[in-house]
C-alpha positions in Angstrom: 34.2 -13.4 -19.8 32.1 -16.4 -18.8 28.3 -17.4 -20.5 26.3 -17.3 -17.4 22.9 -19.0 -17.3 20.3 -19.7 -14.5 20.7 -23.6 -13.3 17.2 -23.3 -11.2 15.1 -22.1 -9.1 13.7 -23.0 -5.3 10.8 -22.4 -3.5 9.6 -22.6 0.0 5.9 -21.6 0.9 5.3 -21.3 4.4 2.8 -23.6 6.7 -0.7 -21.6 6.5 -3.1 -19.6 4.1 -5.4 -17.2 4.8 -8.1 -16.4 2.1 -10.0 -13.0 1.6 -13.3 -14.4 3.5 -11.1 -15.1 6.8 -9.5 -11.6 6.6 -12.6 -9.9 5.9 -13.8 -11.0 8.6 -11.2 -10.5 11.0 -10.4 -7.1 9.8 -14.6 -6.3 9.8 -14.6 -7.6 13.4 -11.3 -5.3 14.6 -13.6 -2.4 12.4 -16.5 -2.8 14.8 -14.0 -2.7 17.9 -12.6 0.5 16.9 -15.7 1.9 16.0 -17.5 1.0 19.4 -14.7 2.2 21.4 -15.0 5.6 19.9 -18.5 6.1 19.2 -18.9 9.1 21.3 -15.8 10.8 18.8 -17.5 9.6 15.7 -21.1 10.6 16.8 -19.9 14.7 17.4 -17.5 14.2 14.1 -13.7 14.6 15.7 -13.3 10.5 15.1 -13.8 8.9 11.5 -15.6 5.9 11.5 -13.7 2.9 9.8 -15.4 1.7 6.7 -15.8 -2.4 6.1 -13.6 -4.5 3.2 -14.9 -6.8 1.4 -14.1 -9.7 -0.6 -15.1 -8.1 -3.7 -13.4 -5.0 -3.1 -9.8 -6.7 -3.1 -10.2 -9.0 -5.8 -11.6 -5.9 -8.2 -8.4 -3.9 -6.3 -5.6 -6.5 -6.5 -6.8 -9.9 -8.7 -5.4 -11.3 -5.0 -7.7 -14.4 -3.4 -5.3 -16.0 -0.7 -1.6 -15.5 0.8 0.7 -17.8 2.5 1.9 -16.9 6.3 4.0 -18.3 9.0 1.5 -17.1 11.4 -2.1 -16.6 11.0 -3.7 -16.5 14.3 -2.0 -13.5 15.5 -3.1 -11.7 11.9 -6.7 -13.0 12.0 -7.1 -11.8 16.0 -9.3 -8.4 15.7 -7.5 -7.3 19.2 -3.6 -8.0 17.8 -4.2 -7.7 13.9 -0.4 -8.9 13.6 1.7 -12.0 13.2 2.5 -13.7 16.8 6.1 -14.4 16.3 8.2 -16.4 19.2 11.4 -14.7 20.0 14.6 -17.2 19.1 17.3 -17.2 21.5 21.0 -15.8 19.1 21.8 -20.0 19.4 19.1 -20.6 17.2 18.7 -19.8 13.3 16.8 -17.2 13.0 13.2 -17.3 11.1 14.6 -15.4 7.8 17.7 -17.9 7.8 15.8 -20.8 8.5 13.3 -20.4 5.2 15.7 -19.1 3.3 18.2 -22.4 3.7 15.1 -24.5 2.8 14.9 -22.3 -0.2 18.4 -22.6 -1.2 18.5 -26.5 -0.5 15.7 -27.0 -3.3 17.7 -24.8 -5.7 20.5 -27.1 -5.1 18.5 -30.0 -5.5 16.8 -29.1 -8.6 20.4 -28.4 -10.0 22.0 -31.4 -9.1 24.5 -29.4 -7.0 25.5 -29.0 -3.4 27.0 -26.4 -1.5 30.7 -27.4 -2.5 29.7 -26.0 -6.0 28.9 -22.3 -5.0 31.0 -19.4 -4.6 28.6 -16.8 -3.1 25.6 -16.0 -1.5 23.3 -13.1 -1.9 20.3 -12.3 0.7 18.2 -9.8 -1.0 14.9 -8.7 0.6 12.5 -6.1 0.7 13.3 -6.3 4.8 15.9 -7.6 6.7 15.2 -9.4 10.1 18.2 -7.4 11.9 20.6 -5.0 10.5 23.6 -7.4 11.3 25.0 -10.0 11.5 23.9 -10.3 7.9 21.1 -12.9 7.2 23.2 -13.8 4.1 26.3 -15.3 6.0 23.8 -17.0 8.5 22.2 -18.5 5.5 26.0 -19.1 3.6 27.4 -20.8 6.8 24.2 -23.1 7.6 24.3 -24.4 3.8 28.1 -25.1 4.4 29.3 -22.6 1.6 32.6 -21.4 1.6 33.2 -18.1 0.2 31.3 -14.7 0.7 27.5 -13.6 1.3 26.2 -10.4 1.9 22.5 -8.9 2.3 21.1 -6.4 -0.3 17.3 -4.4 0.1 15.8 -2.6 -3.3 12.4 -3.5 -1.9 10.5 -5.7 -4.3 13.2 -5.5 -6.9 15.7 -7.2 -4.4 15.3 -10.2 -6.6 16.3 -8.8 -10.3 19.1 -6.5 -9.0 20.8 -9.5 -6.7 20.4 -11.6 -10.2 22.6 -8.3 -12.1 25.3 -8.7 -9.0 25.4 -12.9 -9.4 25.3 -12.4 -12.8 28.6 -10.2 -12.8 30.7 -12.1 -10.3 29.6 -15.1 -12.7 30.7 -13.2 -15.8 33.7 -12.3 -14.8 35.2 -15.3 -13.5 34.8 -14.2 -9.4 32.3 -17.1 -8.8 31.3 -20.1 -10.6 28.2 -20.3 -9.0 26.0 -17.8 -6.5 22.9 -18.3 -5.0 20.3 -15.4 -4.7 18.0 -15.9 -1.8 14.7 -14.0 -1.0 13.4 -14.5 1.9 9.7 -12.5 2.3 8.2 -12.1 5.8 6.0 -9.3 4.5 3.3 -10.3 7.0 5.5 -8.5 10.3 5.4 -5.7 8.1 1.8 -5.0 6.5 -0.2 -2.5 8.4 -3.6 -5.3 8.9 -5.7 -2.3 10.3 -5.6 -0.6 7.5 -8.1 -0.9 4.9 -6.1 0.1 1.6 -3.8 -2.6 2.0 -4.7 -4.8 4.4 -4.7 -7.5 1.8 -1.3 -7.0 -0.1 1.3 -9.4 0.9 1.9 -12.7 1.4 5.2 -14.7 3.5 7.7 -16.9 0.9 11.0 -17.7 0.2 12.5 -18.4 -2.9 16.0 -18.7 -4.4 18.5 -19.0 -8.1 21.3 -20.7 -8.8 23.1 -18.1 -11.2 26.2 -20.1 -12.8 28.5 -20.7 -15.3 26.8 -21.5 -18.6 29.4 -24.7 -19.2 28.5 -26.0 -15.6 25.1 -25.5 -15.8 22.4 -28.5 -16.0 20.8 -29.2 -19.8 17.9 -27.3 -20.1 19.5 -23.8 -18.1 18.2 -20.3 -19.0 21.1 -18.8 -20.2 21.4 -14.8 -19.0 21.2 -12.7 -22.1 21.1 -9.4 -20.2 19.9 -7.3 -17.0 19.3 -4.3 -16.9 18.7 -2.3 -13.4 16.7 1.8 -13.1 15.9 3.8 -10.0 14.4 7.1 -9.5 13.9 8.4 -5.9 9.8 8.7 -4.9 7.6 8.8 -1.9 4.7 7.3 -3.0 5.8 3.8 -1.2 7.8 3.5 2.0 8.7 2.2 5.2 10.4 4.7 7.6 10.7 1.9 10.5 14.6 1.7 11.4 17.3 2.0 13.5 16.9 5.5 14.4 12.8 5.5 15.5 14.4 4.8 18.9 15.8 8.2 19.2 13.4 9.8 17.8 10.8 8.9 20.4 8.7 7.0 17.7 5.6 5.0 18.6 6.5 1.5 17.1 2.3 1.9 16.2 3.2 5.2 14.2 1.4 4.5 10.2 4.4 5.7 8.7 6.8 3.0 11.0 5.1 0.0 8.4 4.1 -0.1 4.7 2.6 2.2 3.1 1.4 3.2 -0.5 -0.2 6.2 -2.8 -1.5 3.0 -4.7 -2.9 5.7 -7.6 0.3 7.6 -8.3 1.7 4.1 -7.8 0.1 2.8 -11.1 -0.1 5.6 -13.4 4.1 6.2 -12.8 5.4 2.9 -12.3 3.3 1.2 -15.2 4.7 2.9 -17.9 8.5 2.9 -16.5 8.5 -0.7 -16.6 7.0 -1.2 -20.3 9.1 1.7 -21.2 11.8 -0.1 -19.4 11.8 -3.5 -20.9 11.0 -2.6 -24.3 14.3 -0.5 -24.4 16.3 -3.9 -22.7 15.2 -6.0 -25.5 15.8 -3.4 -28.1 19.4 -3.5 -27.0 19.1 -7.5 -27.7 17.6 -7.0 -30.8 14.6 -8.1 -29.6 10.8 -7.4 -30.1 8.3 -7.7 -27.0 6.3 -10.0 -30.0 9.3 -12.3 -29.6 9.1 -13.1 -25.9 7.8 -16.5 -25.3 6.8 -15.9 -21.9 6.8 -12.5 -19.4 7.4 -13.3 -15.7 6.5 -9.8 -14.0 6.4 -8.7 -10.4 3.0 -10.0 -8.8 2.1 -6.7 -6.7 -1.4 -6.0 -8.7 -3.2 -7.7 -11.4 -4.1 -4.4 -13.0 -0.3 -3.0 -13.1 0.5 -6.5 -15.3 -2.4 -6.7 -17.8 -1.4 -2.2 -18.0 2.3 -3.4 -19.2 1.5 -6.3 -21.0 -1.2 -4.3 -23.3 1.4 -1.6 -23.9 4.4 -4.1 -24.9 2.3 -6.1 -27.3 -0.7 -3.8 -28.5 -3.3 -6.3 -26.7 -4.0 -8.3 -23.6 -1.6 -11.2 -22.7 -2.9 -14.4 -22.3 -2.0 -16.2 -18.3 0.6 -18.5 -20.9 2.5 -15.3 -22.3 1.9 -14.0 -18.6 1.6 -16.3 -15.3 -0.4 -15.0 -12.5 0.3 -16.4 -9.1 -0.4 -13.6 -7.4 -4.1 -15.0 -6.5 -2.6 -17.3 -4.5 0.5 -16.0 -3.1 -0.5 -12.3 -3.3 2.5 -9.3 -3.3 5.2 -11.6 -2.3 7.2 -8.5 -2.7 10.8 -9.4 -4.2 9.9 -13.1 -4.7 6.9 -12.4 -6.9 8.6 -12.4 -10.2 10.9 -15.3 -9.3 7.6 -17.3 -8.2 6.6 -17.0 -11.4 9.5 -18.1 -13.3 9.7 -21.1 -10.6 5.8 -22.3 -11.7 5.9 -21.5 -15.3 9.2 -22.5 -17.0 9.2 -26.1 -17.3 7.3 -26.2 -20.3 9.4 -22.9 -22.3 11.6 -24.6 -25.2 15.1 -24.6 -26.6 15.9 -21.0 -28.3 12.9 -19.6 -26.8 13.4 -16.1 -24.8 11.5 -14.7 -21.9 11.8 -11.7 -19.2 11.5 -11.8 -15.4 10.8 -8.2 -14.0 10.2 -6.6 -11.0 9.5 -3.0 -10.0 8.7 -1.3 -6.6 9.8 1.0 -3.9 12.2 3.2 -5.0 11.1 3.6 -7.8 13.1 0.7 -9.2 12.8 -1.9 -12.2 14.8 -4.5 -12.8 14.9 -7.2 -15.5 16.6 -9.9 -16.5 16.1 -11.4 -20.2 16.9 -15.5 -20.4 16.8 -17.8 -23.2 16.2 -22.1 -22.7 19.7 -23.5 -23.8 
């Protein structure tokens, strides 16, 4: 059996932001649309009036301020309230492929490596652009790697189970070197009208380079662990697929984009994951005291500081535990990664830290590094 570290990491954010006060407003504007055209409904109580967001109301909700985007007119236009995406003719790399090769080419870069040097390729994504050809050989074959790739969907904990599968075809001696790609064009799939969650996610891309400890750059995270739980729940999903068609669904349905019981969200999922990573380092023979540095899935501010305070006994300072979800939002998969891509320069030899993520599913996944 191989040691098996992380090399690096990449990162591509897309072209345009969009801060609360610009969705406030178009989401306020699409409100007074709605409300106008059914005024008679409202006014004899068979049609409930939509209420206003506010700025306030998703930074006390979420600790979010901005997200990233491809598109932003299409999303900010009261009468569309969606990204305004051009079709690509099957010639041309598709939009998921396209982000995530710039993602994997900074990966490469940071490492020192090029394509020649990997093995595999793993596309793993909270959604997939199309159900086949699989986004991962499209991404594999435009980077010039020869070996395998395959796609892979745990919703936001995409990332951390990919990094178990790399880790393992690394481990064994299948691969020298995979890449994990995550790909996020969350935007094509957040429901904009509604008021709940209107603000959530954010578009992004980011990749790791899992290899062989002895191949691996000075300074590599070596993998000391992962550790991967799921338990089947409602309380977050997605039923758009294949098989709306035949069901007769309106593609406008609620339940055909995401959709959260944000409450039951929190008071479950919270204490799986401290739960969940206390038991990981425990079979390391570690403490949570002895973590240098906790890179956790960026879906709410509140969920973090909730986990945090119950693996140490007290709030985390933002150096024990980055925040970037203020300006990337829920990024869903790439959230943790994005984290560990900001905020590992500065970690030092010997010291030990946990990327996490946890989502639909439920699922948790983490994955405990040290700096070689």
């Amino acid at each position: 059996m191989h040691r098996v570290a992380i090399s690096s990491t990449g990162l591509f954010t897309p072209p345009h932001t969009i801060s609360n006060e610009e969705l406030v407003q178009a989401y306020n504007d699409y409100a007074a649309l709605e409300n106008t055209r059914h005024a008679e409904a409202i006014a004899v109580g068979t049609h409930s009036a939509l209420t206003e967001s506010s700025v306030e109301f998703i930074e006390k909700a979420s600790g979010i301020k901005s997200r990233y985007v491809m598109e932003k007119l299409g999303v900010l236009d009261p009468e569309r309230m969606r990204p305004r995406f051009t079709p690509r003719p099957d010639s041309e790399i598709s939009m998921m492929a396209e982000i995530g090769v710039q993602a994997c080419q900074d990966a490469l870069h940071a490492a020192g490596k090029t394509a020649a040097d990997v093995d595999g390729l793993i596309c793993a994504a909270a959604n997939m652009q199309r159900p086949y050809p699989a986004m991962g050989v499209e991404i594999q074959t435009a980077l010039g790697i020869h070996g395998y790739a395959f796609d892979m969907n745990v919703a936001c904990s995409s990332a951390t189970f990919a990094l178990e599968l790399a880790y393992n075809a690394v481990r064994t001696g299948q691969s020298r070197a995979v890449l994990v790609v995550n790909p996020e064009i969350t935007s094509a799939h957040l429901a904009w009208k509604d008021r709940d969650c209107h603000f959530i996610f954010g578009d992004v891309c980011t990749a790791i380079l899992v290899e062989r400890l002895d191949l691996a750059p000075q300074g590599a995270f070596e993998i000391l662990g992962t550790r991967l739980l799921s338990t089947f729940s409602n309380n977050i999903r997605n039923n758009q697929g294949f098989m709306s068609r035949a069901e007769d669904r309106d593609p406008d349905d609620r339940d055909q984009l995401f959709r959260q019981e944000g409450r039951k969200v929190f008071k479950e999922v919270c204490p799986m994951a401290a739960e969940h990573i206390e038991s990981h380092l425990q079979s390391l023979d570690l403490t949570p005291a002895q973590v240098r540095r906790y890179w956790l899935h960026q879906a709410n501010l509140s969920m973090n500081q909730f986990i945090i305070r119950r693996l140490l006994g007290r709030d985390a300072s933002a150096d024990e535990a980055p925040v970037i979800l203020d300006e990337f939002a829920n990024t869903a998969s790439a959230g943790s990664i994005i984290s560990f891509h900001r905020n590992k320069a500065d970690i030092q030899k010997g010291e030990t830290g946990v990327i996490c993520s946890f989502g639909a599913g439920y699922s948790i996944g983490s994955v405990i590094v040290r700096k070689t």
